[in-house]
C-alpha positions in Angstrom: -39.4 8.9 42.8 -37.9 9.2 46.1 -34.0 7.9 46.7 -35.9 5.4 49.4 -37.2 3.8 45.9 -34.0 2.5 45.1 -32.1 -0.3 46.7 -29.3 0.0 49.2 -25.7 -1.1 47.8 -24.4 -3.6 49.5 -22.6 -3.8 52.8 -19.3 -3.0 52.3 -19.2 -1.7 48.6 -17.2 1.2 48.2 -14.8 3.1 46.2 -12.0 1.1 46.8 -13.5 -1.7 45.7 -12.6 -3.8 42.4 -14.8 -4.5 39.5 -15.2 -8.2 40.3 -16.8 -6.7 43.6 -19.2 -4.6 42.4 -20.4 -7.7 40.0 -20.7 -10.5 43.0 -22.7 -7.7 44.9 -24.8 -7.2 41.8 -25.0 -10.7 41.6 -28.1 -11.2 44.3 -30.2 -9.4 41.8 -29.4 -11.8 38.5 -28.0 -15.1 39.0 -25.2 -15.2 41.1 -24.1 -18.9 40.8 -23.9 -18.1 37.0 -21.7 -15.3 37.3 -19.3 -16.7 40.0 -18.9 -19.5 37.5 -17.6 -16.6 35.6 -15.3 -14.8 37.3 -13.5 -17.7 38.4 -12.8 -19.0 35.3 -11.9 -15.4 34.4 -14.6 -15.5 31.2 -13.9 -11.7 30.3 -12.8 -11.2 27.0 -8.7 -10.6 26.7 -7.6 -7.9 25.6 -6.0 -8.0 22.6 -4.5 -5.8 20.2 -5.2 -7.4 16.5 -2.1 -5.3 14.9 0.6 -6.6 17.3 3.7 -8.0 15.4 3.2 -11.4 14.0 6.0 -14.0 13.3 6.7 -14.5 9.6 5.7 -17.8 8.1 9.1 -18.3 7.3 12.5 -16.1 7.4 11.8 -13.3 5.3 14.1 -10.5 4.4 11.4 -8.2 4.0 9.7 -6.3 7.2 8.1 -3.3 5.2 6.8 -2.5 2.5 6.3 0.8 0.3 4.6 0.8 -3.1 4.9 3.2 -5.3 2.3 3.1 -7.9 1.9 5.5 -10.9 -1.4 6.1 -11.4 -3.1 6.3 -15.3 -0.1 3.6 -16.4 3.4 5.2 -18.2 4.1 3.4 -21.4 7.0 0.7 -20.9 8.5 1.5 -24.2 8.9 4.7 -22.9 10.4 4.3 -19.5 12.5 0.6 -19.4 11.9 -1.7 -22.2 13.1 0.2 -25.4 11.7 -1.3 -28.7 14.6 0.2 -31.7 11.4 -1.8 -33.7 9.4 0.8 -33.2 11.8 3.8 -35.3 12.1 1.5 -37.9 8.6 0.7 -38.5 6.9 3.9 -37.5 3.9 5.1 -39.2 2.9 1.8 -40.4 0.5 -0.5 -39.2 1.4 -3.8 -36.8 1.7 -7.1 -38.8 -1.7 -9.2 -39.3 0.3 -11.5 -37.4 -0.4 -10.0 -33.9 -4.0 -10.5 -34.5 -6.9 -8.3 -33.1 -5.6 -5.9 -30.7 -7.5 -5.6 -27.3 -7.7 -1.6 -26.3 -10.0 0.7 -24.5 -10.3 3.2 -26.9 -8.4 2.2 -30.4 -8.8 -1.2 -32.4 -5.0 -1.4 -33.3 -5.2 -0.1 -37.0 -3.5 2.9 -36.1 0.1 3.3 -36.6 2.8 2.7 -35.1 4.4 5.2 -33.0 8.1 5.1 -31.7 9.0 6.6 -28.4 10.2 10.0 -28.4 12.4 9.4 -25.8 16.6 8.1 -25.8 17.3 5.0 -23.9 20.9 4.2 -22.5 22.1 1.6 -20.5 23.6 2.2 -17.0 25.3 0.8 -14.5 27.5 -2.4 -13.9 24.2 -4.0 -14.9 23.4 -2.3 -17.8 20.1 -1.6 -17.4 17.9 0.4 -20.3 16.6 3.3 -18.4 15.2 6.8 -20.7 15.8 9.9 -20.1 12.8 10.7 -18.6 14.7 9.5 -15.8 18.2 11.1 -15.0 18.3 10.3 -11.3 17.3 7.0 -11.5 18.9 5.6 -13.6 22.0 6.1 -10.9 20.2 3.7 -8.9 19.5 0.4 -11.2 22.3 -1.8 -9.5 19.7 -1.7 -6.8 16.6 -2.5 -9.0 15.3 -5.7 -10.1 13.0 -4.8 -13.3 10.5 -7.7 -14.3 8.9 -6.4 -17.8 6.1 -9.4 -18.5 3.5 -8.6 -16.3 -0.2 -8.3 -17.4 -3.5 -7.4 -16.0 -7.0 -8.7 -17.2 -8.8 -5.2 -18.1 -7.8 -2.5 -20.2 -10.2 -0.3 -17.7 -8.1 1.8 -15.2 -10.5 0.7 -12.4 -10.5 -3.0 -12.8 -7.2 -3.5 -13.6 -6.0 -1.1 -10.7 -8.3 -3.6 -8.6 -6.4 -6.4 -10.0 -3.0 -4.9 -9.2 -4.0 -4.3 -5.2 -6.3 -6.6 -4.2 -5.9 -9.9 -7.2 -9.3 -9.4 -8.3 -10.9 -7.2 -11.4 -13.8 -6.3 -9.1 -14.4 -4.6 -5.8 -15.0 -6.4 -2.4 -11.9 -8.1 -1.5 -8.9 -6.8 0.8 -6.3 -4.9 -0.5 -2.5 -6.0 -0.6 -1.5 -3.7 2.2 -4.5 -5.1 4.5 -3.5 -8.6 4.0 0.4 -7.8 4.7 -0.8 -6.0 7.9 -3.0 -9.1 8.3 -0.3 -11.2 8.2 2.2 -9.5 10.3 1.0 -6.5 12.0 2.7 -3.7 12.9 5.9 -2.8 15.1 4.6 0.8 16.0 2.4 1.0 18.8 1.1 5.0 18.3 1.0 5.3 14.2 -1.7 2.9 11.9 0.4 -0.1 10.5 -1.2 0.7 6.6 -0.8 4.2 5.5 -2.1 5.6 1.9 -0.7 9.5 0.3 -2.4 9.9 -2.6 -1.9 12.3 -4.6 -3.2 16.3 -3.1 -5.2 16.5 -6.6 -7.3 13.5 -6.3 -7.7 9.9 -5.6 -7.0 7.2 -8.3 -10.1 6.2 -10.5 -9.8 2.6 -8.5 -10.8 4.9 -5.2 -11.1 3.4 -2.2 -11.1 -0.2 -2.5 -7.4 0.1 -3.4 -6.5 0.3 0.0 -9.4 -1.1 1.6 -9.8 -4.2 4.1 -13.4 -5.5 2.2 -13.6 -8.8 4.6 -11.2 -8.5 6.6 -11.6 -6.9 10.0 -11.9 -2.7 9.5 -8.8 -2.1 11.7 -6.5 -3.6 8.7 -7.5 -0.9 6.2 -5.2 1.6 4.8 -5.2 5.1 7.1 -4.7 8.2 4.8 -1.8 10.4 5.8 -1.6 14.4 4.7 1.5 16.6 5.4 0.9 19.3 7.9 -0.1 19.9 11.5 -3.1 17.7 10.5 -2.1 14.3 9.4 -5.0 12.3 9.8 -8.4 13.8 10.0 -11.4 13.9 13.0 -8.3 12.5 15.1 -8.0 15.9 17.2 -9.2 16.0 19.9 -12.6 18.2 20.9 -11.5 21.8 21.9 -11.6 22.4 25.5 -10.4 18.6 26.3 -7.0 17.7 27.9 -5.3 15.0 27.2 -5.9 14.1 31.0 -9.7 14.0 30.6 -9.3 12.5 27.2 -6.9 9.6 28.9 -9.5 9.0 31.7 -12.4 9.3 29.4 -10.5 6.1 27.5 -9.9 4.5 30.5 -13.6 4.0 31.7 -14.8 3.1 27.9 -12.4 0.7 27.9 -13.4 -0.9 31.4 -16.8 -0.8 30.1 -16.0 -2.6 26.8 -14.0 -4.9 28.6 -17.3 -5.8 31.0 -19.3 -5.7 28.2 -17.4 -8.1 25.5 -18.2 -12.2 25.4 -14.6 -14.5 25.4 -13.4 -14.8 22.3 -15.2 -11.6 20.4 -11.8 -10.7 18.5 -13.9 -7.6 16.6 -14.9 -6.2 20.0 -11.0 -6.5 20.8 -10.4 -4.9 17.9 -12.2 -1.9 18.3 -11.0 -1.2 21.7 -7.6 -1.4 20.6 -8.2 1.4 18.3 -9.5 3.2 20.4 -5.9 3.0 22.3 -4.4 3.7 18.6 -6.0 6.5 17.8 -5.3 8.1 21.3 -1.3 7.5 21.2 -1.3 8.6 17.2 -2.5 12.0 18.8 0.5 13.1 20.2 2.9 10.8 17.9 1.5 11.3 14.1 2.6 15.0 13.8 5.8 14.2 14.8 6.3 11.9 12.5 5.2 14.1 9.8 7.2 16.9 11.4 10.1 17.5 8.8 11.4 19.9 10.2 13.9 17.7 12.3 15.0 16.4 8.8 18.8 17.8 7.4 18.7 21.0 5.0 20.7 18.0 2.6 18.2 15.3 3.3 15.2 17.5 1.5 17.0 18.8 -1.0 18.2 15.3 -1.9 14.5 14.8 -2.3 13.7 17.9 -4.1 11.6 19.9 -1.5 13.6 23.1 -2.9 11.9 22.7 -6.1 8.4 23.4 -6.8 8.0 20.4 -9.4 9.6 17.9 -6.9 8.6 19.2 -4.0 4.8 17.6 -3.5 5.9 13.9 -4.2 9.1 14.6 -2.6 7.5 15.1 0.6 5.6 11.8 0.5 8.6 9.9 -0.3 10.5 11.0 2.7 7.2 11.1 5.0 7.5 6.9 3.3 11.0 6.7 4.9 10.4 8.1 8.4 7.4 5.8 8.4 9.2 2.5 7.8 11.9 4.0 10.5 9.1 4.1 12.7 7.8 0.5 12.3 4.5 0.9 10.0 4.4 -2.1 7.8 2.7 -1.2 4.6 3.2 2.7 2.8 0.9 2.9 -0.3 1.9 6.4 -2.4 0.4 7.5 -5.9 1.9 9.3 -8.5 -1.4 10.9 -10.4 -5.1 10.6 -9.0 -7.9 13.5 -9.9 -7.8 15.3 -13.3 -6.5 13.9 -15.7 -3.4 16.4 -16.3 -1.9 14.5 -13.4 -1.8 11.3 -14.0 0.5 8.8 -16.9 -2.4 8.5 -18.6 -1.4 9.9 -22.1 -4.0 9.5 -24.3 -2.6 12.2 -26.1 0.6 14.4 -25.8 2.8 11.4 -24.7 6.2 14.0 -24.5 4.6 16.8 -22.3 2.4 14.0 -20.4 5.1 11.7 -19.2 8.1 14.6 -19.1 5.6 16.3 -16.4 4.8 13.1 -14.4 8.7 11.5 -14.3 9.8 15.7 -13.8 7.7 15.4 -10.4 8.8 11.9 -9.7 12.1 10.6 -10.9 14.5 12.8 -8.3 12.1 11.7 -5.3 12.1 8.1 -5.7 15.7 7.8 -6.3 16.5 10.0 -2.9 14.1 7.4 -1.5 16.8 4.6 -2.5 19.3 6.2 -1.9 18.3 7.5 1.5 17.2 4.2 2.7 20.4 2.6 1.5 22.6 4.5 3.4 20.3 4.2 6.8 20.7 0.5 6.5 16.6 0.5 6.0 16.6 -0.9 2.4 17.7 -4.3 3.4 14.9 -4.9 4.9 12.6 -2.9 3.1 10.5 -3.7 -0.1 10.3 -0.8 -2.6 8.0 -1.7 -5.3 7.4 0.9 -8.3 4.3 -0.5 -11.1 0.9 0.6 -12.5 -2.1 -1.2 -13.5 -1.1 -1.7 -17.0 1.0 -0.5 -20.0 0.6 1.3 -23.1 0.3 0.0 -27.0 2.9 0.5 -29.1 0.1 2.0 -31.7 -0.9 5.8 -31.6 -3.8 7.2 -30.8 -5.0 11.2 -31.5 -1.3 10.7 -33.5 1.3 11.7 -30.4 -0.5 9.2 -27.4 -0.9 6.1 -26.8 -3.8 3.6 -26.0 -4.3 1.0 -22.6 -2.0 -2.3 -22.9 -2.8 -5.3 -20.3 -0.8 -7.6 -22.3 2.8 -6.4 -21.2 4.1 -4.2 -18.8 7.6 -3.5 -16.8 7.2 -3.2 -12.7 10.0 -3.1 -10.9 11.5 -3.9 -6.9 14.2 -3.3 -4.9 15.2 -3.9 -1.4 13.5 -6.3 0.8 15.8 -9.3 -0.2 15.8 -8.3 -4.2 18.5 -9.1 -6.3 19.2 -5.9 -7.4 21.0 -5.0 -11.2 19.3 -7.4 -13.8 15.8 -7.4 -15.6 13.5 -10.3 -15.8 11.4 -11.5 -18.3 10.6 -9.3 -21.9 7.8 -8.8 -24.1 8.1 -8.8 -28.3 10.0 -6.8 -30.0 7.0 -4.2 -30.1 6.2 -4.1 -26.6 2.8 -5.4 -27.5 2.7 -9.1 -25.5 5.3 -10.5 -23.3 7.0 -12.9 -24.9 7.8 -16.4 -23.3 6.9 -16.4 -19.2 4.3 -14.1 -18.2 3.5 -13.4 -15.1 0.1 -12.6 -13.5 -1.0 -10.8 -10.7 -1.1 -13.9 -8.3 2.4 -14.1 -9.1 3.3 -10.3 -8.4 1.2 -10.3 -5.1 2.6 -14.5 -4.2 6.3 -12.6 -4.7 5.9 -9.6 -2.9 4.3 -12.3 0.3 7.2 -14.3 -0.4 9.6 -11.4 0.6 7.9 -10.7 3.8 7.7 -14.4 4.5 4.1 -15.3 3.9 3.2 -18.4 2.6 0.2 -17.1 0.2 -1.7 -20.8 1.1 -1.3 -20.1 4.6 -2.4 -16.5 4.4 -6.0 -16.6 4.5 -9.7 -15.7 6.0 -12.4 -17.5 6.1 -15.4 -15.6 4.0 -18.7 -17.1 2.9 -17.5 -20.5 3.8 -14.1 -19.8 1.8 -10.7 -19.9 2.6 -10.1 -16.6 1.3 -7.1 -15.5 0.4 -4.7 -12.4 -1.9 -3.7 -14.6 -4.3 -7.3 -16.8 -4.6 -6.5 -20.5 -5.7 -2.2 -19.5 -5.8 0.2 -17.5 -7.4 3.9 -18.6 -8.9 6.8 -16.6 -6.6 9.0 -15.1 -9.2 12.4 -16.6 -7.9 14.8 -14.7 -10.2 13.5 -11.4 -8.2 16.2 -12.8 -5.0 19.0 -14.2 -7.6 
């Protein structure tokens, strides 16, 4: 086909002119009256960018969040909520009276096992604290523990489920989605969710623990790996500049933006990522960069020791996140084989000496550290699992899955901190009195950040959708 085939651009077109002239000379060809309509109202889609900061609901303390969540579930007898019951009746069965015991893998006829661990009290408080914990335990004045939680499955996956999104199965938005939902983000060049898990492996849950399900795709969690490679497929091809990567950007967007209908918030979303992901090029290793961090600041978080030093990275990689504005830090303690994580079936003492060995000295240098920057005031620290353990044996030195009762605790963020909350009996089996669910746990943690749970929501199937499903009970006590 010769170039005579084609038609002529119109008179006057050239390079310097705009967008909007190139469309009303293209306009002869397909409807120019329609399109002029266009233009001058200005129809183009806005661009928008869906993780921008959002006002809270109401005044929050609250702007960030990081959860740490202990993957396989630590027994509560054996970490805060010490049960002297348990000595004295050890080796013998649980009274009739606590009926038939719920469990993955035992029916409750074993016996009773007491913890093999010493509790003191510390603190002006007097917290109960064990001594799996030695560095902690300097921190409870700061720590609000609430120890009559439950969960709905015995089954790591489901009740894991439960704990991040409110629901026992897959499909709906995790916690940290919804947050990000709600508020967005006050970086503009890292992802407003990030997820460490731990190097070994992933949590049974997977996934879906830090997934957006419903919500738009750009709300899920990002995973973030120490090293020159923080995110993965976010470097750039070799050979490319960031010039030619810029421009490249540039023209996609101009083409998305000609290309989107008013109102098409998805297609706005995904351009703005597109923007994301080109600034987190240059800005995610520095944030990761530890270098630039005081000889005293890692040791205080045990990167000189080999047991500390994995988890202590991720807890100060947490901190230089929330300085940098991302809402939502999601970090798991256990994930993979089964020799790293709480979940101790058997061989409780080795089991939960080895997890709170690579834990305890991290997470309080993580209080500590945002204390003294002025960052805990206004950031939620959250510490939990899916469930607790039974106060029966199993394989004779382990114990079984407990939904019934279970200690989490918070600090920061608007917490009182020094007191503990609720209690279960006086074998750790049930809570006794309150209980709180899940909807309460996640309706707290919203109330902190102030989000009204009710007024939280997506539409989905026709349904107002929302973390806490038909509402949760904020747990007052947690802010005095």
């Amino acid at each position: 086909m010769s170039s005579s085939t084609f038609p002529k651009p119109p008179e006057g077109l050239c390079s310097r002119s705009s967008r909007r002239d190139v469309l009303r000379a293209a306009a002869h060809g397909f409807g120019g009256i329609a399109l002029e309509a266009m233009l001058a109202k200005g129809a183009f889609a806005e661009r928008t960018n869906p993780l921008a900061a959002k006002p809270q609901h109401f005044p929050g303390k609250a702007k960030n969040v990081i959860f740490l969540f202990m993957v396989g579930a630590p027994g509560q007898m054996d970490t805060f909520d010490p049960k002297p019951m348990l000595a004295k009746y050890e080796g013998q069965k649980l009274p009739e009276s606590f009926g038939k015991i719920t469990s993955q893998f035992t029916d409750g006829s074993t016996p009773i096992l007491a913890s093999p661990f010493t509790f003191k009290q510390y603190g002006q408080s007097g917290a109960w604290v064990s001594d799996l914990f030695p560095n902690l335990k300097d921190c409870v004045d700061d720590i609000c523990f609430v120890r009559n939680f439950y969960t709905e499955s015995v089954v790591h996956a489901p009740a894991m489920y439960q704990v991040h999104t409110g629901r026992i199965l897959m499909g709906y938005p995790s916690m940290g989605s919804w947050v990000t939902y709600g508020l967005g983000s006050t970086s503009d060049n890292l992802p407003a969710y990030v997820v460490m898990p731990q190097p070994e492996g992933t949590p049974e849950g997977g996934t879906p623990c830090w997934g957006s399900a419903f919500l738009p795709a750009v709300y899920q969690g990002t995973l973030l790996r120490p090293g020159p490679t923080p995110i993965l497929h976010l470097k750039a091809p070799a050979g490319t500049t960031p010039e030619r990567q810029k421009a490249t950007l540039d023209l996609l967007q101009k083409m998305n933006d000609l290309d989107t209908a008013p109102g098409d918030s998805e297609m706005a979303a995904r351009i703005a990522s597109y923007e994301l992901a080109f600034k987190m090029q240059s800005h995610a290793p520095e944030a990761v960069d530890l270098t630039k961090e005081t000889e005293a600041t890692k040791k205080l978080y045990g990167l000189d020791r080999k047991e500390t030093s994995e988890f202590g990275t991720r807890c100060l990689l947490a901190r230089r996140m929330v300085e940098r504005g991302v809402r939502f830090v999601q970090i798991y303690s256990g994930g993979g084989p089964v020799s790293v994580q709480w979940d101790a079936h058997k061989d409780l003492v080795p089991n939960h000496r080895k997890m709170a060995g690579m834990t305890d000295q991290p997470i309080a240098a993580l209080l500590k550290d945002l204390k003294s920057r002025g960052l805990l005031d206004d950031t939620l620290v959250i510490w939990g699992s899916e469930f607790g353990r039974l106060p029966m044996s199993q394989s004779g030195n382990g114990r079984d899955h407990n939904m019934h009762g279970f200690t989490m605790w918070f600090a920061g963020g608007g917490v009182k901190g020094g007191q503990t909350i609720g209690a279960t009996d006086d074998f750790g089996l049930y809570c006794a009195g309150t209980k709180y669910h899940m909807r309460d746990f996640h309706a707290t943690i919203l109330h902190a950040l102030g989000l009204d749970q009710h007024k939280l929501w997506y539409l989905h199937n026709g349904r107002h959708e929302k973390l806490t499903d038909f509402g949760g009970n904020v747990i007052k006590e947690v802010f005095g």
